[in-house]
C-alpha positions as CSV (number, residue, x, y, z in Angstrom):
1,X,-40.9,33.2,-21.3
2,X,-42.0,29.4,-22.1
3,X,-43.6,29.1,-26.0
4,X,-46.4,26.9,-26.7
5,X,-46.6,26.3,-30.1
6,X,-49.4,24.0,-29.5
7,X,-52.0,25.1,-27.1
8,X,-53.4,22.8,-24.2
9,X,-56.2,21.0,-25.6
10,X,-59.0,19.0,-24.0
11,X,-58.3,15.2,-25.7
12,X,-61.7,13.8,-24.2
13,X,-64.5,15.2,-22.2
14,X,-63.0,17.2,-19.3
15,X,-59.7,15.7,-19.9
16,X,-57.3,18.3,-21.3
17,X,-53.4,18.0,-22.0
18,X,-50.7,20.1,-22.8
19,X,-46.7,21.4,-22.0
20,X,-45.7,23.5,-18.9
21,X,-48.4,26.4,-18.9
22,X,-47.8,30.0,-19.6
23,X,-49.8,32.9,-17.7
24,X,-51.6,33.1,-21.3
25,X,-52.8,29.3,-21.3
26,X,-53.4,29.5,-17.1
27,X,-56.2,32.2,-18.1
28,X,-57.6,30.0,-20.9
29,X,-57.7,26.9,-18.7
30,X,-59.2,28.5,-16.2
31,X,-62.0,30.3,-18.7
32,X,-62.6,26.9,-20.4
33,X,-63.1,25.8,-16.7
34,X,-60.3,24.1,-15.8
35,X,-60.5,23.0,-12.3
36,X,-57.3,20.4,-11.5
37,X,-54.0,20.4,-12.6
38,X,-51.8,17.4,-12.7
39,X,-47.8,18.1,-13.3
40,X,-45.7,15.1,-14.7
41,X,-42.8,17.2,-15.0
42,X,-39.6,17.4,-13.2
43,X,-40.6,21.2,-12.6
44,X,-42.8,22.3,-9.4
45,X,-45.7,24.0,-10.5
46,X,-45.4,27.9,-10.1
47,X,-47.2,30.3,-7.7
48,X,-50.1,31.4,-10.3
49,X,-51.2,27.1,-10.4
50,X,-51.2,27.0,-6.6
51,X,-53.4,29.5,-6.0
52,X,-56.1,29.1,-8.9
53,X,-56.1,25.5,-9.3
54,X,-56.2,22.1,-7.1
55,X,-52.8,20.7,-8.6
56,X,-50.8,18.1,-7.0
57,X,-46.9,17.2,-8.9
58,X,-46.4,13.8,-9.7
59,X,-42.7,14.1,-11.4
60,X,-40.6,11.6,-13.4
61,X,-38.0,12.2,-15.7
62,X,-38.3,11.7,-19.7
63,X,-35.7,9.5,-19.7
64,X,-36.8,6.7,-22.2
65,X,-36.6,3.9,-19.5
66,X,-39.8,2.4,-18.0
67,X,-42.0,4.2,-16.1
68,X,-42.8,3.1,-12.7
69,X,-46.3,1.6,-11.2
70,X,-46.0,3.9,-8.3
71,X,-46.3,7.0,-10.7
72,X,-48.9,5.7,-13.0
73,X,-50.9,5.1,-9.3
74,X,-50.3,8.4,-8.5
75,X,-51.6,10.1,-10.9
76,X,-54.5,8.1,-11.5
77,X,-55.3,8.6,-8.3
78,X,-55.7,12.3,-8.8
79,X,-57.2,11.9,-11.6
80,X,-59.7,9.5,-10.6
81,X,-60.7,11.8,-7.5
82,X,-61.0,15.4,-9.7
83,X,-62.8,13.6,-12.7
84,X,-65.7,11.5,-9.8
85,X,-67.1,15.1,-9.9
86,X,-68.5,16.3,-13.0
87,X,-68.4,19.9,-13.0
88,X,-64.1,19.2,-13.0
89,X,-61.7,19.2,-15.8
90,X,-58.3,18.0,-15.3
91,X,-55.3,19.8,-17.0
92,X,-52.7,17.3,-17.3
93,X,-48.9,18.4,-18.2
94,X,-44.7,17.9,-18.5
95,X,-42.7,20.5,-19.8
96,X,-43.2,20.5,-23.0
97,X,-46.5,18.6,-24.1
98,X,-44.3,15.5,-26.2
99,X,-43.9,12.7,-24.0
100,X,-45.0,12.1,-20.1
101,X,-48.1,14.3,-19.8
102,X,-49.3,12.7,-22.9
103,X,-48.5,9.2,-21.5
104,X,-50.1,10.1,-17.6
105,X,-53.3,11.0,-20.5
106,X,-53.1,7.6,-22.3
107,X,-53.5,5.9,-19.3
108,X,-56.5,8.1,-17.6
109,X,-58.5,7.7,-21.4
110,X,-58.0,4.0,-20.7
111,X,-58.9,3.9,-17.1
112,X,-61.5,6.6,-16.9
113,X,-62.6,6.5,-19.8
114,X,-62.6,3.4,-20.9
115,X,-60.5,3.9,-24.5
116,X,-58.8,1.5,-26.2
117,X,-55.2,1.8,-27.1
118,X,-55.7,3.3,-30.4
119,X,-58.7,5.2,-28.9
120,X,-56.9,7.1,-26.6
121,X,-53.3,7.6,-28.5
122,X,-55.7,9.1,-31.4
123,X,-57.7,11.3,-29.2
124,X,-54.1,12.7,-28.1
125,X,-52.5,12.8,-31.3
126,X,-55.7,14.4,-33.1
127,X,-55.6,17.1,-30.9
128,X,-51.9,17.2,-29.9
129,X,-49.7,16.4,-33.2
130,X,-46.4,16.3,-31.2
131,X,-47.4,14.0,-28.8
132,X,-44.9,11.0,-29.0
133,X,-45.3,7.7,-27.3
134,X,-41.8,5.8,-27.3
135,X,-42.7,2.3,-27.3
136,X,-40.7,1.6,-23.8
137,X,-43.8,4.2,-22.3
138,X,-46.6,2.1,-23.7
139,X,-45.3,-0.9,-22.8
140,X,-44.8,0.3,-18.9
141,X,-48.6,2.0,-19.4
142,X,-50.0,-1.3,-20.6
143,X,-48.2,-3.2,-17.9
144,X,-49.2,-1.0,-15.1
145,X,-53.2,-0.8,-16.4
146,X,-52.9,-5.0,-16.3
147,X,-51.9,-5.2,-13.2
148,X,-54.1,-2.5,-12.0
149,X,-57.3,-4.3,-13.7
150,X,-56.2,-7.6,-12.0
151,X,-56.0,-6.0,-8.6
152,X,-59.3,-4.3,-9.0
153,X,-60.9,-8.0,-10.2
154,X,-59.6,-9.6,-6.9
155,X,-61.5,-6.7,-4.8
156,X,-64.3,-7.8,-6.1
């Protein structure tokens, strides 16, 4: 059985973030009506998230090295489409809470929500105290939410 020392907690409104959920946590989401789930880990979601929730599985691997556009894209994307409907709340986890779920987060505060830096990494840290973000993540964050900005000014 997984241990959560720190419970998924909702960072902003319907925005919620946490580590790999347990069957305990899966009935709390889903009470505090939790719609979407959004899994940055390198583990598939189980059986349990597949049938009560829309989730989709964006992996990438904590690796300390910097993360890719492409993944950022992806799950912004998900994001983006759960959050356009109000009555949805987005669950959004890695295995343990610390790193890549928090950093997928930091980046939908500041795209969605429209958080600055210290906005968002306070929202996460005030409400998730193990939260880390290794400078190498926020750098790749920043740099992917430039370039998306810039691409969304020349559609214009």
């Amino acid at each position: 059985m997984f241990y959560e020392p720190y419970p998924p907690s909702e960072v902003a409104d319907g925005v919620w973030v946490g580590g790999r959920p347990t069957p305990a946590s899966l009935g709390a989401l889903q009470a505090a009506g939790v719609t979407h789930v959004l899994n940055v880990s390198t583990d598939p979601h189980g059986s349990q998230v597949r049938r009560d929730f829309r989730a989709t599985w964006v992996p990438v691997v904590d690796d300390l090295e910097p993360k890719p556009a492409s993944w950022f894209r992806r799950g912004l994307s998900f994001a983006r489409r759960a959050l356009a409907d109000p009555s949805c709340q987005l669950y959004v986890h890695c295995r343990e809470g610390v790193h890549r779920g928090p950093l997928m987060t930091y980046v939908i505060l500041r795209a969605l929500r429209g958080l600055s830096q210290t906005e968002a990494r306070r929202a996460i840290i005030g409400k998730r105290p193990v939260a880390g973000f290794p400078q190498v993540y926020l750098d790749s964050a920043e740099a992917f939410l430039r370039e998306e900005s810039a691409r969304n000014e020349a559609e214009t």
